[in-house]
PAVEX-258421 format. One line per field, with one value per atom (N, C-alpha, C): residue number from 1; residue in one letter; y, z, x. Coordinates in nm, 4 decimals. Layout:
vogu (NUM_...)
vexgu (A_...)
c2 (Y_...)
c3 (Z_...)
c1 (X_...)
This chain:
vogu (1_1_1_2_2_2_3_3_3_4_4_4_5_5_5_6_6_6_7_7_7_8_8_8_9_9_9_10_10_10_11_11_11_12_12_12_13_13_13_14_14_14_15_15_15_16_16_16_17_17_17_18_18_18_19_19_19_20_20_20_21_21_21_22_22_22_23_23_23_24_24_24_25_25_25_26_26_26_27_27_27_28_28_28_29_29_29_30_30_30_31_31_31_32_32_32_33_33_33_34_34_34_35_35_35_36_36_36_37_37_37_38_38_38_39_39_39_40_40_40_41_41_41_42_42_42_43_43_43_44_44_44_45_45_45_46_46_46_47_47_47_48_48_48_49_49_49_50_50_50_51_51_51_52_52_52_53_53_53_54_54_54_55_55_55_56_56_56_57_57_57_58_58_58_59_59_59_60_60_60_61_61_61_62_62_62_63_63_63_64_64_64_65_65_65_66_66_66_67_67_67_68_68_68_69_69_69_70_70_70_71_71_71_72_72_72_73_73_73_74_74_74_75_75_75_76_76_76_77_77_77_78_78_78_79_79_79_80_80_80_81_81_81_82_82_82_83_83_83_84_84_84_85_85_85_86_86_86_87_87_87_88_88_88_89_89_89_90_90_90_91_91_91_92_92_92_93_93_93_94_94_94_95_95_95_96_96_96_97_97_97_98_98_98_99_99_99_100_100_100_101_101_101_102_102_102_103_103_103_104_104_104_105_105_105_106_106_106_107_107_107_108_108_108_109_109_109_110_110_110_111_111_111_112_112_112_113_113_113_114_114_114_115_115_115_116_116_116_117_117_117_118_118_118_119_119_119_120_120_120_121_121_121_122_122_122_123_123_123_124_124_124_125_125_125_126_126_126_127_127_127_128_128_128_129_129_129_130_130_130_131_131_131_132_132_132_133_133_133_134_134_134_135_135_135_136_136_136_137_137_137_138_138_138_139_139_139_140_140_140_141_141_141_142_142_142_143_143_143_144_144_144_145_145_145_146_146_146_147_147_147_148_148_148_149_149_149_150_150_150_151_151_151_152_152_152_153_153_153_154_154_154_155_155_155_156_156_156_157_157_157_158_158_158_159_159_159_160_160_160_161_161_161_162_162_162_163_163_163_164_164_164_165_165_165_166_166_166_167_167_167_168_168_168_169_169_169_170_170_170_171_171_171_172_172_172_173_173_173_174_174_174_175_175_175_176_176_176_177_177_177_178_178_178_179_179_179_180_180_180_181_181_181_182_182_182_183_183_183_184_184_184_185_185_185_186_186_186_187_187_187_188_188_188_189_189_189_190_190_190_191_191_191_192_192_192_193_193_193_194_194_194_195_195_195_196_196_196_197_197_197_198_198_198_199_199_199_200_200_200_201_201_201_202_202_202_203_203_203_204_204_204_205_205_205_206_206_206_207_207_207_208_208_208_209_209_209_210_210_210_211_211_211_212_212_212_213_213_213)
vexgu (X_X_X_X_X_X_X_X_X_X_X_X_X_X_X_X_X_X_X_X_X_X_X_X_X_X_X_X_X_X_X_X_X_X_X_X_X_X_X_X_X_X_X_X_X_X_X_X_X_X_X_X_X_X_X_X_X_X_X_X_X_X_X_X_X_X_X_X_X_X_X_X_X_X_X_X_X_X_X_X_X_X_X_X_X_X_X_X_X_X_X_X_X_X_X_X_X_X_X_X_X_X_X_X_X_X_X_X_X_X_X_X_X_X_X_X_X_X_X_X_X_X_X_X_X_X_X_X_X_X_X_X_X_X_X_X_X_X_X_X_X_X_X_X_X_X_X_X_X_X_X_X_X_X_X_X_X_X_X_X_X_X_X_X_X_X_X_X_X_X_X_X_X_X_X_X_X_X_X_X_X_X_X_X_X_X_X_X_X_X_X_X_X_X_X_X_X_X_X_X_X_X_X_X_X_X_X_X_X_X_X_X_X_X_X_X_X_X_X_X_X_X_X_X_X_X_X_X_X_X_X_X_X_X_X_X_X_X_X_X_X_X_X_X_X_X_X_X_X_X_X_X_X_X_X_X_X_X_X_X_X_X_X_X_X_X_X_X_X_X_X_X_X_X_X_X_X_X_X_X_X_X_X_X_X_X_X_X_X_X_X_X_X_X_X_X_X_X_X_X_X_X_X_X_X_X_X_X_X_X_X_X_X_X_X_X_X_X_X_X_X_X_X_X_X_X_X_X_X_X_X_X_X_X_X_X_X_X_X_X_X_X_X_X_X_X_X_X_X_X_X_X_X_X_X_X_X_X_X_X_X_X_X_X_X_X_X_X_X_X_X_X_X_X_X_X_X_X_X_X_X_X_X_X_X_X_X_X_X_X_X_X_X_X_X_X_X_X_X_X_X_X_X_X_X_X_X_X_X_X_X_X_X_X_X_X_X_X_X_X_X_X_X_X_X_X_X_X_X_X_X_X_X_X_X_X_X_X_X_X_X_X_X_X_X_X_X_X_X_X_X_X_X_X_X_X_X_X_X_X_X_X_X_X_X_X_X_X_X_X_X_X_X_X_X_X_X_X_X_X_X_X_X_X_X_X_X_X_X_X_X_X_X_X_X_X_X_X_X_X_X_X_X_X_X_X_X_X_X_X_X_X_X_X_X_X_X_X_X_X_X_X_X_X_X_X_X_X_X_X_X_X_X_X_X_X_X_X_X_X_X_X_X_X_X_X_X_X_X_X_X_X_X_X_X_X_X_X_X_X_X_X_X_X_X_X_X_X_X_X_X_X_X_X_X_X_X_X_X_X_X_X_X_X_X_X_X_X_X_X_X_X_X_X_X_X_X_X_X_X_X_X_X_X_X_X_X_X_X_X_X_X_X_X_X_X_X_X_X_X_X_X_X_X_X_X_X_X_X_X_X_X_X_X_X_X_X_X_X)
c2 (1.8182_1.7106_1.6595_1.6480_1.5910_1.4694_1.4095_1.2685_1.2333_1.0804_1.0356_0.8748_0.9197_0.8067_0.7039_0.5339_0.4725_0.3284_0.2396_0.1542_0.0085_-0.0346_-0.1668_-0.2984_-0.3735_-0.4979_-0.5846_-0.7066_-0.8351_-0.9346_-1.0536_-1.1309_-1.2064_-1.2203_-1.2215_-1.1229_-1.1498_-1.0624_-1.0484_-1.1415_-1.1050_-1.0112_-1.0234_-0.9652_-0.8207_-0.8128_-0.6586_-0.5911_-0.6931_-0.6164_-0.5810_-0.6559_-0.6372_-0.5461_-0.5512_-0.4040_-0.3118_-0.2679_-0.1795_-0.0916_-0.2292_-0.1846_-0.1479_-0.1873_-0.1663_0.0021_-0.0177_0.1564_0.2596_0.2055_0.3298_0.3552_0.2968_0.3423_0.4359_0.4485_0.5271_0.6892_0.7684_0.9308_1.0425_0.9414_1.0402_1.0602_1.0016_1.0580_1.0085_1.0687_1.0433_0.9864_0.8300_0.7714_0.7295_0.7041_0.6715_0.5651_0.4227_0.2953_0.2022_0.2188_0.1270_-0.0203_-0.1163_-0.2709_-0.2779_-0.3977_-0.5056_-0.6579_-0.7473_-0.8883_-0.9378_-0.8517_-0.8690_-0.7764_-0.7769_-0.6889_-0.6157_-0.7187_-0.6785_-0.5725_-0.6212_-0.5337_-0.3818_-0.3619_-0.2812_-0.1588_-0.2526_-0.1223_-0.0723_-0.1777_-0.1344_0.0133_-0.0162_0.0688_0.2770_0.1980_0.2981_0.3760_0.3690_0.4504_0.4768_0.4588_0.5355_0.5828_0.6049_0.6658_0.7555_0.8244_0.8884_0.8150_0.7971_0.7490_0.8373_0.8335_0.8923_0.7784_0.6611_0.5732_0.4163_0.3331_0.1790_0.1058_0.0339_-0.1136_-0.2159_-0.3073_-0.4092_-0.5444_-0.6312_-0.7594_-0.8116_-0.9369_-0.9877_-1.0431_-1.1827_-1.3055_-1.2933_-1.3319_-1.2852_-1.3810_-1.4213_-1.4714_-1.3515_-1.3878_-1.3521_-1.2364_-1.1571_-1.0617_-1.0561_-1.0426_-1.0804_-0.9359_-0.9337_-0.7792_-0.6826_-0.8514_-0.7716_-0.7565_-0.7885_-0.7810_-0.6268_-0.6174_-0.5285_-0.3616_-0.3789_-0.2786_-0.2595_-0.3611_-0.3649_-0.2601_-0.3825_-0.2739_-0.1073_-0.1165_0.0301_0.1177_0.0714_0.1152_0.1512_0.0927_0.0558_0.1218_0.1465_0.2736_0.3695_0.4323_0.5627_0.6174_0.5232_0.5424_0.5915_0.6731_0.7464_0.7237_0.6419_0.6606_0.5559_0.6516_0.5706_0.4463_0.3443_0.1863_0.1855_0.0782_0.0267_-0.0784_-0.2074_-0.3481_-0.3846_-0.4412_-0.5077_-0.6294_-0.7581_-0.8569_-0.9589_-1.0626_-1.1701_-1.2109_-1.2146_-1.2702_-1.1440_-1.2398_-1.1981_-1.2384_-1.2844_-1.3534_-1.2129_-1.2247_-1.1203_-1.0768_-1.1394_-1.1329_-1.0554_-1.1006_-1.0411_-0.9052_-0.8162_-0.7178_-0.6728_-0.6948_-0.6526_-0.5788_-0.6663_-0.6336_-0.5364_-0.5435_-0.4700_-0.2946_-0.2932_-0.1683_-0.1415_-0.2001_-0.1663_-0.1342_-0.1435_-0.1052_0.0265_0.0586_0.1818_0.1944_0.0429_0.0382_0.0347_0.1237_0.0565_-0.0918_-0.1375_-0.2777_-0.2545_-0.3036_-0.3554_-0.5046_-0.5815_-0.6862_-0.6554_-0.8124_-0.7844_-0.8076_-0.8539_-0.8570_-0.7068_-0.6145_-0.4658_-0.4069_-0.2699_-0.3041_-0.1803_-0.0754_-0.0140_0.1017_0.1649_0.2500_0.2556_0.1049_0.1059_0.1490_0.0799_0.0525_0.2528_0.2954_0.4485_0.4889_0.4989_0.5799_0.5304_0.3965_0.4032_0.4532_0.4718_0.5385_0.6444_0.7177_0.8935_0.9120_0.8260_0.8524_0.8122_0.7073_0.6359_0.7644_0.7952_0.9480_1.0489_1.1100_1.1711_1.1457_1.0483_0.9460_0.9684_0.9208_0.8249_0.6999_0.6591_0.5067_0.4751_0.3770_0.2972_0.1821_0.1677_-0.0089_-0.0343_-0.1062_-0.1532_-0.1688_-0.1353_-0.2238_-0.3624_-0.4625_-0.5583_-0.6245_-0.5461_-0.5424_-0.4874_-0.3928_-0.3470_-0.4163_-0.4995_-0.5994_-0.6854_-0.7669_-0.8372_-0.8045_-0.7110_-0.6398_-0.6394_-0.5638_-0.5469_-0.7133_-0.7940_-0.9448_-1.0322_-0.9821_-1.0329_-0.9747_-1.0532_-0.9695_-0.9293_-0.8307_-0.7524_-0.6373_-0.6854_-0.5823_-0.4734_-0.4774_-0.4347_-0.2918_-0.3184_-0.1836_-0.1045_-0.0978_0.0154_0.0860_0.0310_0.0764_0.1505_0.0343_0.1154_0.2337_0.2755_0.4106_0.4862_0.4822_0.5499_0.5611_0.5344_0.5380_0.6859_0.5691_0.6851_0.8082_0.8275_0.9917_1.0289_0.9378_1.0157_1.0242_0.9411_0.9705_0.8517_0.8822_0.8273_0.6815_0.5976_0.4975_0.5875_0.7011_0.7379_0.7752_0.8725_0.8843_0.7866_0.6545_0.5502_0.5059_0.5074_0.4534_0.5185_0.6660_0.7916_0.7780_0.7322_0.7098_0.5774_0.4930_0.3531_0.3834_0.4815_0.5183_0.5758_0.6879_0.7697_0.7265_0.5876_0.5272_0.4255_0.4265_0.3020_0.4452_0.5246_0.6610_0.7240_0.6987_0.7438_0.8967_0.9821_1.1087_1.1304_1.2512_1.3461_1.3127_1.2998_1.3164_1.1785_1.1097_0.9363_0.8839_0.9261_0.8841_0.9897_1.0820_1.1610_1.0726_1.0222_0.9651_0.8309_0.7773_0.6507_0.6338_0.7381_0.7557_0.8455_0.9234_1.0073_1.1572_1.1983_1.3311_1.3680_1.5486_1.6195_1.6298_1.6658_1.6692_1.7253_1.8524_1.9537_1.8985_1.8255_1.7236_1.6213_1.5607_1.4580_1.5803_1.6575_1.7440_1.7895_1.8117_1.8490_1.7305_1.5968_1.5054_1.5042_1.4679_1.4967_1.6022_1.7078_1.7941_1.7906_1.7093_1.6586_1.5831_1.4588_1.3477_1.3746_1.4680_1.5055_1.5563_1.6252_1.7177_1.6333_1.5019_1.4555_1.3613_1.2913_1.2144_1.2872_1.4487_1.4977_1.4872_1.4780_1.4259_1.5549_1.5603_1.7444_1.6675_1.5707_1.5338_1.4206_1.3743_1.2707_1.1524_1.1122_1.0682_1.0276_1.1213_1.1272_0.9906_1.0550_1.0099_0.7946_0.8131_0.6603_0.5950_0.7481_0.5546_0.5614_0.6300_0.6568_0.4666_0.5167_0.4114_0.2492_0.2641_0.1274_0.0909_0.1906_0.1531_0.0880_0.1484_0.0929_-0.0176_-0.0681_-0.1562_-0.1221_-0.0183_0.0327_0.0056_-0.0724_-0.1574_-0.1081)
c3 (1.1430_1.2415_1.2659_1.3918_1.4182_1.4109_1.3362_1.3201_1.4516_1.4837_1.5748_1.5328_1.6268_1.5933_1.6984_1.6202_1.7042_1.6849_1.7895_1.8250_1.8237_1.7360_1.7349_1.7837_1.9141_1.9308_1.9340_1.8264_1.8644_1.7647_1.8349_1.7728_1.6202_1.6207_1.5133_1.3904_1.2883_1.1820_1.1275_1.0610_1.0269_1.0774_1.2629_1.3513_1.3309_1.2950_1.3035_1.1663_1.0329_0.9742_0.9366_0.9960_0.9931_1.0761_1.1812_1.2800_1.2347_1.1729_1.0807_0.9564_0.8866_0.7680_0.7988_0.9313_1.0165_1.0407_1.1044_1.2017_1.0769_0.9730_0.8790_0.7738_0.8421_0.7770_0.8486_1.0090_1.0925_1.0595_1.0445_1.0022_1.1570_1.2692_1.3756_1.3893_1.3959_1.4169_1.2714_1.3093_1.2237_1.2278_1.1351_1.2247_1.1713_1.1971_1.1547_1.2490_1.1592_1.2518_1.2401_1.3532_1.3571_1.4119_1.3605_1.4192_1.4683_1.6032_1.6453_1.6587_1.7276_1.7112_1.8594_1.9608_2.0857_2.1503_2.3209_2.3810_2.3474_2.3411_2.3953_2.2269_2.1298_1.9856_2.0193_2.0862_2.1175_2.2322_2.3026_2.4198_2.3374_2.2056_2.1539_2.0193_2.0042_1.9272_2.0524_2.1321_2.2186_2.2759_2.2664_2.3110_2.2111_2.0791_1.9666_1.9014_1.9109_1.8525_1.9661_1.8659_1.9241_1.9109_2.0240_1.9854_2.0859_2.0408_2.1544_2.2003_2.1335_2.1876_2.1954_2.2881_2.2577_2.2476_2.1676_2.1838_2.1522_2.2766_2.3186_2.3524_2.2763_2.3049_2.4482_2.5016_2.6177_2.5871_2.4946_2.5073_2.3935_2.4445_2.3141_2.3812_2.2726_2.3238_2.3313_2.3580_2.3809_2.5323_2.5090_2.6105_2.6129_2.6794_2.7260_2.7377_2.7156_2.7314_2.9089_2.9990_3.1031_3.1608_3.0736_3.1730_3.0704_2.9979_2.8358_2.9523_3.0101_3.0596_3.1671_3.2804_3.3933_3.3110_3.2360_3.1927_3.1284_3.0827_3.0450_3.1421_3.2921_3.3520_3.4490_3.4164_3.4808_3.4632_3.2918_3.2227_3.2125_3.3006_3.2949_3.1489_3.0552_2.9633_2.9658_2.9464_2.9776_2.8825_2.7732_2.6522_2.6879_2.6894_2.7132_2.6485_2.7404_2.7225_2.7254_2.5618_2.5495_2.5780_2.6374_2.5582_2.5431_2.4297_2.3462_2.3394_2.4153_2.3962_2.4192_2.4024_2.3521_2.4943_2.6333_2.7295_2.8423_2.8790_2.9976_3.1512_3.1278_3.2829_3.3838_3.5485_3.5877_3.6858_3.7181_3.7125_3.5817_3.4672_3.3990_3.3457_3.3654_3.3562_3.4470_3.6056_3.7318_3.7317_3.6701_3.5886_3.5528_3.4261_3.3100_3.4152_3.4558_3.5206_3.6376_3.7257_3.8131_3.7638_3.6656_3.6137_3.4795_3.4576_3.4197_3.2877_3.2395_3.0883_3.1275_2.9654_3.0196_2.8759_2.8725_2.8614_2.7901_2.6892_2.5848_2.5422_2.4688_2.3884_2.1921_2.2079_2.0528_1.9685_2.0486_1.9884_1.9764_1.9948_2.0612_1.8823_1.8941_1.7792_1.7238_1.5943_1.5408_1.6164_1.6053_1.7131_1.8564_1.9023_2.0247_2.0635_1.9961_1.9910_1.9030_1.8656_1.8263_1.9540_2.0404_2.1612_2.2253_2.2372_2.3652_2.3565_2.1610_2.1721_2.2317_2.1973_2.2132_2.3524_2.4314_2.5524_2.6122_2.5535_2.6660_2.6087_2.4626_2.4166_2.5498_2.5744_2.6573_2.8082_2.8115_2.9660_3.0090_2.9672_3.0923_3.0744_3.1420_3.1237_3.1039_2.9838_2.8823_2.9619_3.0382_2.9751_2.9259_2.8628_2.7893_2.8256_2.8275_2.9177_2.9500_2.8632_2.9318_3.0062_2.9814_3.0965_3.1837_3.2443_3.3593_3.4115_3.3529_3.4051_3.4256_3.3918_3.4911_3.6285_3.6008_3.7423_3.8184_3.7760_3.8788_3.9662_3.8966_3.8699_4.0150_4.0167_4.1002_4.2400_4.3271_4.4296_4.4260_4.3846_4.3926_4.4530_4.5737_4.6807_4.6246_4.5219_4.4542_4.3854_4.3430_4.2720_4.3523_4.5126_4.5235_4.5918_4.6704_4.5956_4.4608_4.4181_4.2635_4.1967_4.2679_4.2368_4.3378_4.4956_4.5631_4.5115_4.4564_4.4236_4.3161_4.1780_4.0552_4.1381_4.1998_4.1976_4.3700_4.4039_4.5709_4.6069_4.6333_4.7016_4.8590_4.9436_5.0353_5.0917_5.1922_5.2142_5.2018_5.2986_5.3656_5.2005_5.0894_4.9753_4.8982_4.8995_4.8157_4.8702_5.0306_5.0934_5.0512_5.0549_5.0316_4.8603_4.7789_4.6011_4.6343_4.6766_4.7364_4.7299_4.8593_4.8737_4.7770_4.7707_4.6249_4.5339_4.4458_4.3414_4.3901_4.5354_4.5890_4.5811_4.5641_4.5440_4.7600_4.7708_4.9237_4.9490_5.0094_5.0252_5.0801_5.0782_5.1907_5.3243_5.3532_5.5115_5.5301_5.4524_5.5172_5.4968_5.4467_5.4660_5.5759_5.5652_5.7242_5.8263_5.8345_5.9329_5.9949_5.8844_5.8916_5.9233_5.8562_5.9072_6.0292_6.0712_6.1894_6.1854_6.0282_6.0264_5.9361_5.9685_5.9060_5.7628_5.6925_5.5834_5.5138_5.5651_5.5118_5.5040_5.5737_5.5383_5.4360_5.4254_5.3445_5.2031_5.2020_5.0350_5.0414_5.1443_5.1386_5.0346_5.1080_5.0239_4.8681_4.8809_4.7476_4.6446_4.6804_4.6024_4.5833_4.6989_4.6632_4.5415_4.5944_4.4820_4.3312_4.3292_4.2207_4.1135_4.1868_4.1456_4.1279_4.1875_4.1770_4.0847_4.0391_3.9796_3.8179_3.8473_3.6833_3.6747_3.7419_3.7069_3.7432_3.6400_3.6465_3.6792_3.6964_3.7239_3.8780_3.8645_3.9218_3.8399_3.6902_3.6163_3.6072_3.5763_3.6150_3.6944_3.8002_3.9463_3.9336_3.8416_3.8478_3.7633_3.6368_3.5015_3.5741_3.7045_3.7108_3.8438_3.8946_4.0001_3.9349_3.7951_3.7274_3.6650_3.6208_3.5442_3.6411_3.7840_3.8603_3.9437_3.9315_4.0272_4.1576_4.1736_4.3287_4.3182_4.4194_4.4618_4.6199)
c1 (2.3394_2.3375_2.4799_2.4718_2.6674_2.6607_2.7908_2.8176_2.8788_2.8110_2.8023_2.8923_2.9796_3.1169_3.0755_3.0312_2.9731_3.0488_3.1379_3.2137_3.0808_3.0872_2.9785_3.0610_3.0541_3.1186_3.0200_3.0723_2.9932_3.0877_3.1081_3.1654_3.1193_2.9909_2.9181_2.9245_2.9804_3.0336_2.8924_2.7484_2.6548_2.5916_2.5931_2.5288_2.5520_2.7102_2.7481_2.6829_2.7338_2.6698_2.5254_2.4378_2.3226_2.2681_2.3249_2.3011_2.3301_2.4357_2.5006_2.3683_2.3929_2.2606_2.1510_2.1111_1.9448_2.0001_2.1251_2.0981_2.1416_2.1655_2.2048_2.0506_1.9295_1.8160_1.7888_1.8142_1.7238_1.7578_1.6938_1.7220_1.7592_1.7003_1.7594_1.9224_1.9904_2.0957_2.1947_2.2972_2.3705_2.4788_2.5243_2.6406_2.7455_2.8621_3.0089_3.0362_2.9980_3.0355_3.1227_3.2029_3.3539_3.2859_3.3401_3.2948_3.4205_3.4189_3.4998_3.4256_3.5248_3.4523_3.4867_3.5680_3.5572_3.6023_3.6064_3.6139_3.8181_3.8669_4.0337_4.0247_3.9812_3.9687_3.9172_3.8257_3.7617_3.7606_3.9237_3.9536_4.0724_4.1455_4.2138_4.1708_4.0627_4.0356_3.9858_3.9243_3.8812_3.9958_4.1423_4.2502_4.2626_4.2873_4.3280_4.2199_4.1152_3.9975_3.8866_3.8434_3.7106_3.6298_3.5462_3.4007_3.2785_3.1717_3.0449_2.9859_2.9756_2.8898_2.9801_2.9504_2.9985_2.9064_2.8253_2.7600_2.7899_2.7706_2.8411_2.7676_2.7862_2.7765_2.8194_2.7210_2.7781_2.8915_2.8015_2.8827_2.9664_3.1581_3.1896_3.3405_3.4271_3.5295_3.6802_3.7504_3.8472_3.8342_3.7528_3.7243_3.5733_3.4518_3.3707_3.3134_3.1733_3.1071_3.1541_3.0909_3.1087_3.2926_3.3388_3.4798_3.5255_3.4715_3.4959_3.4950_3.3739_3.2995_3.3857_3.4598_3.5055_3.6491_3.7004_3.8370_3.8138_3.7376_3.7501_3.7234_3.6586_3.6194_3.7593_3.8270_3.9582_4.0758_4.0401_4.1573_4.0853_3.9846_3.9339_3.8700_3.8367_3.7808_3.6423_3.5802_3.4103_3.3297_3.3698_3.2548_3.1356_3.0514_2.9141_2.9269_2.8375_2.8212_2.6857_2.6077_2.4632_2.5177_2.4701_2.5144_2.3622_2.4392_2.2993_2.3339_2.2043_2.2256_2.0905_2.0994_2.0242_1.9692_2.0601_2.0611_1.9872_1.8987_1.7923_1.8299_1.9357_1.9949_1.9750_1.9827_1.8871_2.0655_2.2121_2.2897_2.3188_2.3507_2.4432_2.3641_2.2354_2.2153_2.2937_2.2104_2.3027_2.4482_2.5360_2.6668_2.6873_2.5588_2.5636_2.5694_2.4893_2.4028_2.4965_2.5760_2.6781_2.7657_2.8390_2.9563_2.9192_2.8127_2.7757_2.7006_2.6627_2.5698_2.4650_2.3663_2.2830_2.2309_2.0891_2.0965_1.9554_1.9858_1.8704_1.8642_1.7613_1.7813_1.7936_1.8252_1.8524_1.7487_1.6176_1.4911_1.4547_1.4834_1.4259_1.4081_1.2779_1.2492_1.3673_1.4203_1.5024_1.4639_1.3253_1.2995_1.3475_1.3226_1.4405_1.5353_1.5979_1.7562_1.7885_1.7637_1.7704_1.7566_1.6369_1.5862_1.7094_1.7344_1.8390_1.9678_2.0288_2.0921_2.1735_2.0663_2.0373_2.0590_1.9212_1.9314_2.1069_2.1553_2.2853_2.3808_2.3918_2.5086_2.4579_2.3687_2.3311_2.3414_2.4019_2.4853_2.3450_2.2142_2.0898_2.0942_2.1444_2.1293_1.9832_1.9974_1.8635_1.8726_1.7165_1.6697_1.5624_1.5688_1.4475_1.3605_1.1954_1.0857_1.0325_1.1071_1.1521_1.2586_1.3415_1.4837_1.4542_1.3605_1.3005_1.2125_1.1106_1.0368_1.0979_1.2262_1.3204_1.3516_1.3988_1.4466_1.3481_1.2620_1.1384_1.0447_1.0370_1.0202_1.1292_1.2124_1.3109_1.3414_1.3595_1.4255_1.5930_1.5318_1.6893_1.7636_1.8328_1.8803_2.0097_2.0420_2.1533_2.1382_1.9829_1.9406_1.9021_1.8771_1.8952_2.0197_2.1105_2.2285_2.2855_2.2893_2.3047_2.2642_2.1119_2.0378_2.1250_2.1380_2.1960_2.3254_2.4283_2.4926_2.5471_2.4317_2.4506_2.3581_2.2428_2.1706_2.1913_2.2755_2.3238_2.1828_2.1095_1.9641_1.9753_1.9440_1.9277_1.8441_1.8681_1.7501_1.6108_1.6316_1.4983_1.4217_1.4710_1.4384_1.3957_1.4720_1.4010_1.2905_1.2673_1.1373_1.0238_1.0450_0.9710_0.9026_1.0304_0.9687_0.8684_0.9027_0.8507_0.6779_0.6943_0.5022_0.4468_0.5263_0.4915_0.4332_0.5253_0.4474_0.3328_0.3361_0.1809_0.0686_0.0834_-0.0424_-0.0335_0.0576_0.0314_-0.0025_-0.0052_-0.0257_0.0996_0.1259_0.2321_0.2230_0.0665_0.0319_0.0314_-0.0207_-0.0301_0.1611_0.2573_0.3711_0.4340_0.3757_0.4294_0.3496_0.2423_0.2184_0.2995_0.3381_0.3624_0.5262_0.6179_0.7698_0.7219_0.6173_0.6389_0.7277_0.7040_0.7144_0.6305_0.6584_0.5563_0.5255_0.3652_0.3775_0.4738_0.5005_0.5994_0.7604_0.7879_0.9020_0.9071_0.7837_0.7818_0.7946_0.7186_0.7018_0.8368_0.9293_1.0456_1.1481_1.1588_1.1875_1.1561_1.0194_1.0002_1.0004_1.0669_1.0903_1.2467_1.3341_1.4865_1.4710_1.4254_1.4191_1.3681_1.2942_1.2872_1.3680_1.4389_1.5380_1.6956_1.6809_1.8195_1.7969_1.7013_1.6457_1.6534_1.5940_1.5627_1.4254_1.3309_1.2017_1.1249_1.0390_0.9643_0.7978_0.7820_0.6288_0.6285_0.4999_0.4860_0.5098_0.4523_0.4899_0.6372_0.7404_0.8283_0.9142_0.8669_0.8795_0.8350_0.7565_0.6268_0.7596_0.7627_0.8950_1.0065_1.0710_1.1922_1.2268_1.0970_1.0703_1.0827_0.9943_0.9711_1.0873_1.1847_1.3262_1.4126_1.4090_1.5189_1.4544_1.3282_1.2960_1.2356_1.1852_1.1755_1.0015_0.9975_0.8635_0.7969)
């Protein structure tokens, strides 16, 4: 199993080490964990070190989760971003998720916080299923952008996932945009494919993660 060099920020020294002691029970991966206690510590460590993973606190002094994320984003730094935090504000996910993390809480259970691991080393951005029921909960014009963005999918494509997950047919959303079935299955065999999604299923958690209603 490859050791997995993992950058822990949180200003909270208990916090760290208790996260620490929690993630060195879990047997999926295997890990080598550097702490910091804020962000400016932590871009300092991220130029002179390897890492695969960052998790990151919001609220933190000196340098701040989301500005943490902006700068590294800034010095071309690529190492995947979790932030893990306490705060449900429906802005500072927003943040979180535009600038390229993805976003768990710190209630989340060890199994969690493992899965989202894995998944964020593997650059899919993680959210939690209650950080998705935020999103989803809110009106929020940002996420889909943000999907167009990260999977290059189009308005007409997000309208198209839109029906999809209401149970529409091929033919009743060809009816309703005014093209043919065979176009609409055309779409949906894009979106599928840009998305990563091998089902309809698929297609249903991919819709519920980003908010698409």
């Amino acid at each position: 199993m490859k050791k997995i060099n993992l950058l822990l920020v949180d200003d909270h020294e208990l916090v760290r080490k208790g996260l620490t002691l929690m993630l060195q029970t879990q047997k999926k991966i295997d890990l080598q964990i550097t702490q910091a206690n804020h962000g400016k510590e932590a871009i300092k460590l991220a130029k002179e070190q390897h890492f695969d993973l960052i998790i990151l606190d919001v609220n933190m002094p000196v340098l701040d989760g989301i500005s943490t994320l902006k700068k590294l984003k800034e010095l071309a730094i690529t190492i995947p971003v979790l932030m893990l935090s306490m705060h449900k504000e429906e802005d500072l996910i927003r943040d979180a998720l535009s600038n390229g993390a993805g976003y768990i809480l710190k209630n989340s259970s060890l199994d969690e916080i493992t899965k989202a691991m894995i998944s964020t080393i593997k650059r899919d951005r993680y959210l939690s299923n209650e950080v998705a029921e935020i999103l989803i909960n809110h009106t929020n014009e940002e996420i889909p952008t943000l999907i167009q963005n990260e999977f290059n999918l189009t308005l007409r494509e997000i309208q198209i996932i839109s029906m999809l997950v209401k149970e529409m047919t091929s033919k009743e959303i060809g009816d309703y945009l005014f093209i043919s079935k065979r176009t609409v299955d055309g779409h949906r065999n894009k979106i599928m494919e840009k998305i990563g999604a091998k089902s309809a299923v698929g297609l249903v958690k991919f819709a519920v993660k980003y908010g698409i209603e």
